[in-house]
Steps between C-alpha positions, in 0.01 A plus 500: 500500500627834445316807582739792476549891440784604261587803262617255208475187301273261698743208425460212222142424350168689378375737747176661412378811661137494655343802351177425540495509903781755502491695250712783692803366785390316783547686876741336696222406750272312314820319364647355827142405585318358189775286359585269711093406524516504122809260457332234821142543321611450154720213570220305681248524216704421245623181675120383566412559148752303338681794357837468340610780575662531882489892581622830397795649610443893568734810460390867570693712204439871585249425634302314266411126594668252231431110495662221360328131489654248612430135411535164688797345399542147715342257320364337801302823538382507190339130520285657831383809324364304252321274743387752702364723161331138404335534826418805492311432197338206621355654852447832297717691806347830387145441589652416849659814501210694396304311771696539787624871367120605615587415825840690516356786305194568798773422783764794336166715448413510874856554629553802262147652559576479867780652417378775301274624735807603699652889389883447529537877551299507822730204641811555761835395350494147687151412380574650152830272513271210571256558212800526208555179686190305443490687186751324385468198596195487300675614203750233487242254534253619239830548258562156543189379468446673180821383367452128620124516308619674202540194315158418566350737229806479290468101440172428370462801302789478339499134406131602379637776300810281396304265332239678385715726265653104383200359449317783288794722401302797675700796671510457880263814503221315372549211779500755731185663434341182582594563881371876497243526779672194742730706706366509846613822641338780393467792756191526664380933574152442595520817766749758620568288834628195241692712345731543811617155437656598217664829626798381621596286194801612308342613155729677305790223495666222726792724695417578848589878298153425318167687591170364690213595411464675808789770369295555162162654623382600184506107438341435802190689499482386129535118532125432631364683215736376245476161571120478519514638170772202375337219327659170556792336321272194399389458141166451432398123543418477131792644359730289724346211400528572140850550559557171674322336232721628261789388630402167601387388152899611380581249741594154332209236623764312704578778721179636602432344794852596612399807434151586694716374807795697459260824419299423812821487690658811365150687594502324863882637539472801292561834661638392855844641502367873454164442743759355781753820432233740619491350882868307474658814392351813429312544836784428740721738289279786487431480922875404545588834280223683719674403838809594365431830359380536911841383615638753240313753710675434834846439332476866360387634880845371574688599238622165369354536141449813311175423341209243499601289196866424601339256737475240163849517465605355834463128511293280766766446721634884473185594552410293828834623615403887460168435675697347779794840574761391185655798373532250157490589269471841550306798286767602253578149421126392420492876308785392261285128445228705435677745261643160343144387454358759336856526289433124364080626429668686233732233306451267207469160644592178253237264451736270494897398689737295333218379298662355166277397259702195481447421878108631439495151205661270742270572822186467219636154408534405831147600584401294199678231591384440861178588400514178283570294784200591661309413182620182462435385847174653495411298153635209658310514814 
């Protein structure tokens, strides 16, 4: 496992930047917290799915998060994936997921709306201390948890979409529109006191630097109406169905059967990964970032930071430690992170480190190549 920061080259391989989470440089907060959950969470579902690939290793360049994948390589290894992705076929894993994520889902729901109800800036330093405590905690088992079930959605629907396109030759767009309408976890504004739920949510990213909805008013007092005023996501029965049709009677007679299930599937599993987020993720975040933005507060009092938002470039520990008396770090070193920060905001970042297109052929043939082996002992099962 590597999860490192660095200035350079991130070392041998094809590293691949995660724009779409973070687009702009991650604070050095939400780094020393978040990845570690990622790396544990990731490596567990992967494992109970079967998956052939092992983990990612992680380097923050400027700022900006970079992964590289990283495949099993002992053969021994490989053998157990492949039972345990044969297995995971055979049980169907994800509708136990989905199952017992209902239960998880209402038990994180209750400790963050007790949580919620409590105003971080009203608290005393030891109680507030206590809350980015439980906070956490919460965090790192939602992150996880979301991380561990990710798989889940990702399996079925894409072996659903996977053969679909092979079977009719149709773009994966058109095997996706059969699933419109099956994700699970649409919001739910039916009055102003739901909507305080939602308040606390990070909205405008996945940095503890992003916004709530409670710091964008003119959102707030417009969600109710907006979203009564939203029609839902779900085509109309009839034109779904003609669309299914459609596609099934592309499919060679052999393979129907195959696949009814593997649609049914795919619409059972479809949509999990970003329902869990909003609870797993985006909740804890947006209270953690509230309590800290209090903590800010009495740091400044005492002169140990020179304004609210340095407090995201301390990490955990740091942190914990200036709550406690530290004078570490102190306020001109978090001001120089800071003006580092904001320096990296305005750079090019590569897509891509040490990214060959030579290196980018080889990892695609080993993809291909594993991937066989799955095939074959799935044929021959």
């Amino acid at each position: 496992m590597s999860i490192t920061i660095q200035d350079g080259s991130p070392g041998p391989g094809f590293w691949q930047r995660d724009n779409s989470h973070f687009p702009l440089p991650m604070s050095t907060h939400l780094w020393e917290l978040f990845l570690p959950a990622y790396d544990k969470g990731t490596r567990r579902g992967l494992a109970r799915y079967g998956s052939l690939i092992d983990h990612f290793d992680f380097v923050r360049g400027n700022g900006c998060l970079y992964l590289k994948t990283c495949f099993v390589e002992d053969a021994k290894e490989r053998e157990a994936r492949i039972r345990a992705s044969e297995a995971a076929i055979n049980t169907k894993l994800w509708r136990k997921d989905r199952a017992d994520w209902q239960t998880i889902r209402e038990q994180l729901r209750g400790r963050l709306s007790r949580l919620s109800e409590i105003d971080p800036a009203t608290l005393k330093l030891d109680k507030l201390q206590a809350q980015i405590a439980s906070l956490r905690k919460i965090f790192l088992e939602g992150t996880f948890r979301h991380f561990v079930q990710q798989p889940s959605s990702m399996f079925p629907v894409g072996d659903f979409v996977r053969n679909a396109c092979a079977w009719t030759d149709c773009a994966p767009s058109d095997a996706l529109t059969l699933l419109r309408g099956s994700h699970a976890g649409a919001a739910n504004f039916e009055s102003f006191d739901h909507v305080d739920e939602y308040a606390d949510r990070i909205i405008t990213g996945f940095d503890i630097i992003d916004l709530t909805l409670r710091e964008l008013p003119q959102l707030y007092s417009g969600t109710l109406a907006a979203w009564n005023g939203t029609r839902s996501n779900k085509p109309p029965a009839g034109e779904l169905d003609e669309s299914e049709a459609k596609l099934r009677n592309s499919v060679p007679a052999q393979w129907r059967n195959r696949f009814d299930e593997a649609l049914m599937e795919a619409r059972a599993a479809y949509g999990l990964h970003d329902e869990d987020v909003r609870i797993t993720y985006l909740w804890p975040l947006g209270l953690l970032r509230r309590s800290l933005l209090a903590a800010a507060g009495h740091l400044i009092d005492k002169g140990r930071i020179a304004q609210s938002d340095h407090i995201f470039q301390t990490t955990p520990f740091e942190l914990d430690a200036m709550l406690a008396g530290s004078p570490e770090p102190d306020a001109e070193t978090l001001a120089e992170r800071m003006q580092q920060f904001t320096a990296w905001k305005d750079e090019d970042h590569p897509e891509l480190k040490d990214g060959s297109a030579a290196w980018v052929r080889q990892m695609r043939s080993e993809s291909e190549k594993r991937f066989e082996e799955i095939e074959q002992h799935r044929d021959s099962s």
